[in-house]
C-alpha positions in Angstrom: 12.6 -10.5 33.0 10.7 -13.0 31.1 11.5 -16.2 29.4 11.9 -16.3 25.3 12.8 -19.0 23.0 16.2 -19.0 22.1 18.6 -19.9 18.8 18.0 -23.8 19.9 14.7 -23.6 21.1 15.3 -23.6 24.5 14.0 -21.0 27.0 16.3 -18.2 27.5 16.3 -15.3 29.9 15.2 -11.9 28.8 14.9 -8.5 29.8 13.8 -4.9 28.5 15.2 -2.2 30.2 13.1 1.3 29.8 14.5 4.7 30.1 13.9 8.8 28.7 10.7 9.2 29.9 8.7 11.7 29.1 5.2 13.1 30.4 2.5 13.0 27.5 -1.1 13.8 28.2 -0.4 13.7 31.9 1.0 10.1 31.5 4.9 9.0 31.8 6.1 7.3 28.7 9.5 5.6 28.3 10.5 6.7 24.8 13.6 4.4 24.7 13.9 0.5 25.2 16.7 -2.0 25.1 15.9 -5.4 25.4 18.9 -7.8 25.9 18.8 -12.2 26.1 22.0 -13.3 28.4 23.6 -10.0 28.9 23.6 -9.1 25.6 21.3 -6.5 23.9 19.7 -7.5 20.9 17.7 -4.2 19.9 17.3 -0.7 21.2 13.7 0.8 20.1 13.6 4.7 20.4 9.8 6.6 20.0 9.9 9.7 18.2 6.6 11.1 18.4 3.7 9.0 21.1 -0.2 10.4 21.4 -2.6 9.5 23.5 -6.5 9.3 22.9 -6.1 10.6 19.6 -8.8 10.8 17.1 -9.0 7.9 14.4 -10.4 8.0 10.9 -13.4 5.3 10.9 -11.7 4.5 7.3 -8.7 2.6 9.2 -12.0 0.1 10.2 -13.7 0.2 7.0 -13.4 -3.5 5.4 -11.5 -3.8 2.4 -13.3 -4.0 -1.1 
């Protein structure tokens, strides 16, 4: 649980709720989430594809010109 502003700014109760998990390079990953403020769930995440110590381009650090 942790604590969220809610619709009037006060704090609110909220919790995400993890489930489908699946082993990817040795590790457990929850590929679905549901995260719900007093009871109700607000949004449901699912992953499709998750990889782990992948290889990145050094262009995704290259400053823009």
């Amino acid at each position: 649980a942790f604590m969220v502003a809610g619709p009037d700014g006060r704090p609110v109760v909220g919790e995400e709720a993890f489930s489908d998990y699946r082993t990817v390079s040795g590790v457990m990953v929850p590929f679905k989430a549901e995260v719900s403020r007093l009871g109700s769930v607000i949004l449901l995440r699912t992953l499709k594809n998750v990889a782990l110590n992948t290889t990145l381009d050094d262009a995704l650090f290259a400053r823009p010109r």
